[in-house]
C-alpha positions in Angstrom: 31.1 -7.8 -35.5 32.5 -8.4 -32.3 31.9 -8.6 -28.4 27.7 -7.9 -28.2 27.7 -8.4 -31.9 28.8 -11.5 -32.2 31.4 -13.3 -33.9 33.5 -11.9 -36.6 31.8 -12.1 -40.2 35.5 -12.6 -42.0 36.0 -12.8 -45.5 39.3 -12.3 -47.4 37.5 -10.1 -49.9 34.7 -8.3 -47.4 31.8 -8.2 -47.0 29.7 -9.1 -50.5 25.9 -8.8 -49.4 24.3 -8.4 -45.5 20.3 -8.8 -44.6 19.4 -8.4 -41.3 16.2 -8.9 -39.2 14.9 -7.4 -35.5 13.4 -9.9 -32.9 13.6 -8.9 -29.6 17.0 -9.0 -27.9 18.5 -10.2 -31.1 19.5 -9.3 -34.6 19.3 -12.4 -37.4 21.4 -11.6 -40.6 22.1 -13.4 -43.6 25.2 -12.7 -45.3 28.0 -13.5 -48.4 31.2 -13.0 -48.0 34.0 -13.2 -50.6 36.7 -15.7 -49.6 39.5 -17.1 -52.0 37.4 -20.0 -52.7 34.6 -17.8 -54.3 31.6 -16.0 -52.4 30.2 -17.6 -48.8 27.0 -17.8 -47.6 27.0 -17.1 -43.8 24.5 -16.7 -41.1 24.6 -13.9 -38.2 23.0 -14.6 -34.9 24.0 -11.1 -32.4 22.7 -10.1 -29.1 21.2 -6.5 -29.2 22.0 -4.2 -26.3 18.7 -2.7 -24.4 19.2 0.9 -25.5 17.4 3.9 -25.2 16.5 6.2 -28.1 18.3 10.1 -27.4 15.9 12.7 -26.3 12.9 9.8 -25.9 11.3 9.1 -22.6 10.3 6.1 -21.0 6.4 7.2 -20.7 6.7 7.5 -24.6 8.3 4.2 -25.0 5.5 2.4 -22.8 3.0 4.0 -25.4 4.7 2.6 -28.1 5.3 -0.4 -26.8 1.4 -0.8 -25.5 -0.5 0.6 -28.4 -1.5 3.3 -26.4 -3.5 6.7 -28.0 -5.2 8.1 -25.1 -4.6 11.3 -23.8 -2.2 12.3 -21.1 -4.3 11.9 -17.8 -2.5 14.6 -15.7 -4.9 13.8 -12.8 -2.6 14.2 -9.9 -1.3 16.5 -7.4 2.3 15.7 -7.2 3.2 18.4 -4.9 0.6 17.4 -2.2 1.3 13.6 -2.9 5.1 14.1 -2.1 4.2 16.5 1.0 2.1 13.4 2.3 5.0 10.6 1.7 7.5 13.7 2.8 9.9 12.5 0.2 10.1 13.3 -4.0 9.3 10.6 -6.3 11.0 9.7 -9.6 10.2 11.7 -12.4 10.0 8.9 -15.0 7.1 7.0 -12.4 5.4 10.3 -12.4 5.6 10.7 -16.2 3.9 7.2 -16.3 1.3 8.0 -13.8 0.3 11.4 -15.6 0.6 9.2 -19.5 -1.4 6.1 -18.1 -3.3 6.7 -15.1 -4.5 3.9 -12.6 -4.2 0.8 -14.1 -1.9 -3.0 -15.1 0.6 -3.5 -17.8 -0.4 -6.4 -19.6 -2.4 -7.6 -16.5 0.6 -8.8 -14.5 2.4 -4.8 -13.6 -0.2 -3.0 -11.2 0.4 0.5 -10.6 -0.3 2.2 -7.3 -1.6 5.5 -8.4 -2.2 8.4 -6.0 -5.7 8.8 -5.2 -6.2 5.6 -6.8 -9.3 3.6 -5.5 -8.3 0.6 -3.9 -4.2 1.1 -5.3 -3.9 4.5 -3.6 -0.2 5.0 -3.4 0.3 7.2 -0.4 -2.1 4.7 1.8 -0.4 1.7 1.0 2.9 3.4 1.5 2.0 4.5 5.0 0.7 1.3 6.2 4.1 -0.5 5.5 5.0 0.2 8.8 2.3 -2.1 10.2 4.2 -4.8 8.2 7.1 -4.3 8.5 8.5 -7.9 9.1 7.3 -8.5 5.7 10.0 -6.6 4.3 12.8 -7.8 6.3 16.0 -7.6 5.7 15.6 -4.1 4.8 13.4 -1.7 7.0 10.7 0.4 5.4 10.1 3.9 4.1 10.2 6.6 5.7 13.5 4.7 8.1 17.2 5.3 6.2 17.0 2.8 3.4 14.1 1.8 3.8 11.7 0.1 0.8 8.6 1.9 -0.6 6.0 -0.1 -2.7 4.9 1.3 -6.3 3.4 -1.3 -7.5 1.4 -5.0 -7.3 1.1 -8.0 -9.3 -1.6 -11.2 -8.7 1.2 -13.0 -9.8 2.5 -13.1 -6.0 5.6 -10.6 -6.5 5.5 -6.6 -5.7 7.5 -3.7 -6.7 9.4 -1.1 -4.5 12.0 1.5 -4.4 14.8 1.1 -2.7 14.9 4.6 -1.6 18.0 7.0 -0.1 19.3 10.1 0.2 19.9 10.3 -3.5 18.1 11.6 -5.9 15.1 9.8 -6.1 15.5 9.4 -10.3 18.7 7.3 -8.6 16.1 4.7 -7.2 16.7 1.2 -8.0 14.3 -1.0 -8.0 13.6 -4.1 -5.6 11.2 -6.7 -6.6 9.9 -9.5 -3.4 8.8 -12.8 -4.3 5.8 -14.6 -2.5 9.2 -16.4 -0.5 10.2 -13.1 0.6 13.4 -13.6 -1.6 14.2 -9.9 -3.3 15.7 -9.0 -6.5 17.5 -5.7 -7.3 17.1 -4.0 -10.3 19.9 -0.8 -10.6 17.6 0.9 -13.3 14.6 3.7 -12.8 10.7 2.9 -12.7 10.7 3.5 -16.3 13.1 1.6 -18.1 12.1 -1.3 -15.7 8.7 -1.4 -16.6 9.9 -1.2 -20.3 12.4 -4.3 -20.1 9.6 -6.5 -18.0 7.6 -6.5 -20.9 10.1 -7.1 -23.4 13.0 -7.9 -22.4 13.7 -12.0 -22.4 17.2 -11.7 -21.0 18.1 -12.1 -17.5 18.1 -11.1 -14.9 14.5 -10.0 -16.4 13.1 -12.3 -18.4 9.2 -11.8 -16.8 6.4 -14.1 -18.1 5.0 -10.8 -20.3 8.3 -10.6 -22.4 8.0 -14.4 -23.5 4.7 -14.1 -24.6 4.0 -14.0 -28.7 0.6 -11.3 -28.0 0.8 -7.5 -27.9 1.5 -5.6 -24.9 -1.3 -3.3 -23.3 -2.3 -1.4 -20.7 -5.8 -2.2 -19.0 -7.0 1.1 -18.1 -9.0 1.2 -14.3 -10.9 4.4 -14.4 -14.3 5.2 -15.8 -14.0 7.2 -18.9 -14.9 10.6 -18.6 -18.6 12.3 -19.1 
């Protein structure tokens, strides 16, 4: 094993026995190896690159990841909520929106949903503009470049696009602190969402990825009938 894997196992006569073990970022293997002195025992600690399964979504890998059974929701009007923003949004954001409706990852992720009570995104992404020296240094959406909020947290940090004239599944993503420091993210919605709950590398490494509990989703609408 060698450069994400780790060091080389070695072993005159290969590789005699390997056992290996899954937590988190990491693989754990124990090992013997055959050597000219007689079989060694040898331990394997290896990083584990963030990779996405072929042909698997991000929506379906937040269900796994969150236990979650329900239902797609499929509540909302895409084409009237981009005609209102005047811009597309990215597809893997509206997969989770239609899989998970209104609602917080692990009560620290807050979605703004369209239509949402309270976490409506269109409202909140047209009243930027009335706060815009918030944002600074960048401008806000609709202007070139500018920043357009997705999502909330009470943990005094909110989520945007950084949005262009790209397509919009080309989004990164910019995260501002309470300090208005920012941090950019060059992934989609999707597989950021994904890696703030699990992922305990930097630069992620969020509060709900150290924790030793479950992940979940805490659903905000009333359940239907």
């Amino acid at each position: 094993m060698g450069g994400e894997g780790g060091l080389p196992i070695g072993g005159e006569g290969g590789l005699l026995e390997l056992r290996g073990w899954v937590l988190a970022e990491h693989w754990f293997g124990y090992g013997v190896t055959a050597t000219t002195d007689g079989p060694r025992c040898v331990v394997i600690l290896a990083r584990r690159p963030f990779t996405r399964p072929p042909g698997v979504g991000w929506a379906a890998l937040l269900r796994e990841a969150t236990g979650r059974t329900e239902p797609d929701r499929c509540g909302v009007d895409w084409a009237a909520t981009e005609a209102a923003l005047g811009t597309a949004l990215p597809g893997d954001y509206k997969d989770i929106v239609d899989a998970f409706g209104a609602g917080s990852f692990d009560e620290y992720l807050d979605l703004l949903v369209p239509g949402a009570l309270g976490t409506d995104l269109v409202s909140w992404g047209q009243d930027m503009a009335r706060y815009a020296d918030l944002y600074r240094p960048y401008p806000v959406y609709p202007a070139p470049g500018g920043v357009l909020i997705w999502g909330t947290s009470e943990q005094e940090l909110t989520f945007h696009w950084l949005t262009g004239p790209a397509d919009p599944d080309d989004w990164p993503v910019l995260v501002q602190y309470v300090d208005g420091e920012w941090q950019r993210f060059d992934c989609g919605t999707g597989e950021f969402v994904l890696r703030l709950l699990t992922d305990r590398t930097p630069p992620f490494a969020f509060p709900p990825s150290a924790g030793p509990f479950p992940h979940w989703f805490d659903s905000w609408e009333l359940p239907e009938g």
